[in-house]
C-alpha positions in Angstrom: -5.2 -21.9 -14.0 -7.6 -20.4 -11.7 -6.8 -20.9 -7.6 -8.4 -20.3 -4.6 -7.0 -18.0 -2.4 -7.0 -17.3 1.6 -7.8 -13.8 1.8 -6.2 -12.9 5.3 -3.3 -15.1 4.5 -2.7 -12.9 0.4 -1.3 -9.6 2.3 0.7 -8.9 4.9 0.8 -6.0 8.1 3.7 -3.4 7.2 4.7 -1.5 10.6 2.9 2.0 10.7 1.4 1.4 6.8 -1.6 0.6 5.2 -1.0 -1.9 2.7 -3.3 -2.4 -0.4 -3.1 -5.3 -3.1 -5.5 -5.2 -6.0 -6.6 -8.8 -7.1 -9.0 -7.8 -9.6 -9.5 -4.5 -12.2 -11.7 -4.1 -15.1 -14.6 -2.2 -16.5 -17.1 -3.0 -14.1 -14.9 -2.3 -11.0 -12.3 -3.5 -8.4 -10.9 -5.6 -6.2 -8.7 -4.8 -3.4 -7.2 -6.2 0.0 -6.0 -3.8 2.6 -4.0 -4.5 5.8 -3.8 -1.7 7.8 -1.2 -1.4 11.0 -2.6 0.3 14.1 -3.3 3.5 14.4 -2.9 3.7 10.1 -6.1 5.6 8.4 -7.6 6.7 5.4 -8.6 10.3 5.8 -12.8 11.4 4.4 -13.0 10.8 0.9 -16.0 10.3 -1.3 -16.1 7.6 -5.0 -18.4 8.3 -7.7 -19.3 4.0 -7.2 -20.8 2.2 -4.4 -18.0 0.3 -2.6 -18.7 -2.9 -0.4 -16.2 -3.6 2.4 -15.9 -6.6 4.5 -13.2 -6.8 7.1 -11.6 -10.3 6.8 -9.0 -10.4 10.0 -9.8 -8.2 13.3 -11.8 -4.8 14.1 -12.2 -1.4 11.3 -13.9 1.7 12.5 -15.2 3.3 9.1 -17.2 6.7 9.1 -19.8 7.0 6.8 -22.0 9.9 6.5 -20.8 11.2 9.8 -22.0 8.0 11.3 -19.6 5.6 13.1 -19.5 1.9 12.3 -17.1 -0.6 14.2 -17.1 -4.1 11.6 -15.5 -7.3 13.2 -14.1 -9.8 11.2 -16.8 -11.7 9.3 -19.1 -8.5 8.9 -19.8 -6.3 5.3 -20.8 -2.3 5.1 -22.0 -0.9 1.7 -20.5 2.5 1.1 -23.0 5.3 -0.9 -21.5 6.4 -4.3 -20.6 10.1 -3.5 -21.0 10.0 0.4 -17.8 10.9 2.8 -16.3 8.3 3.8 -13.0 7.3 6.4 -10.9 4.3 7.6 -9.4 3.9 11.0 -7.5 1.2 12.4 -7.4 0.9 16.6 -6.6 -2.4 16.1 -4.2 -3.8 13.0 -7.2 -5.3 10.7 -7.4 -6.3 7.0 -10.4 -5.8 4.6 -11.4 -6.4 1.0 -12.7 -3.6 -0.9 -15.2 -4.2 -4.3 -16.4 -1.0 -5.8 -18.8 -1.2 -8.1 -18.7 0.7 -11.0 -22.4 2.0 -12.7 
């Protein structure tokens, strides 16, 4: 049986961590929560897919390109297949990630 979820409320903060839980994983891509603590990161990176992020519970800064974008809860950024990319936390925040496979 299928069931809704609260997204915010499916993962929990772990003190100085970044936590990930993937909800979804097949052929045509992914489906991941993060909750990251503050002052937790993911360092530049690139993925051969396009990823869309939208931050579910407070404030990401993500790097993309070299350019800096701050998303409050509520708001979505499409990450580039094969363009640098980086996560920071100021604030403890949670996101879902959905990369799109080609």
């Amino acid at each position: 049986m299928v069931e809704p979820i609260i997204l915010k409320d499916y993962i929990e903060y772990s003190s100085g961590s970044v936590v990930s839980k993937t909800l979804k994983q097949n052929p045509a891509g992914t489906i991941t929560l993060f909750a990251f603590d503050i002052g937790q990161e993911l360092s530049e990176h690139s993925a051969p897919f396009d990823a869309v992020v939208q931050v579910i519970e407070g404030e990401g800064h993500f790097i993309i390109a070299g350019e800096d974008h701050n998303l409050m809860e509520g708001q979505l950024i499409i990450m580039p297949a094969n363009v640098p990319h980086a996560v920071r936390a100021g604030q403890r925040f949670k996101m879902l990630l959905t990369m799109l496979r080609a």
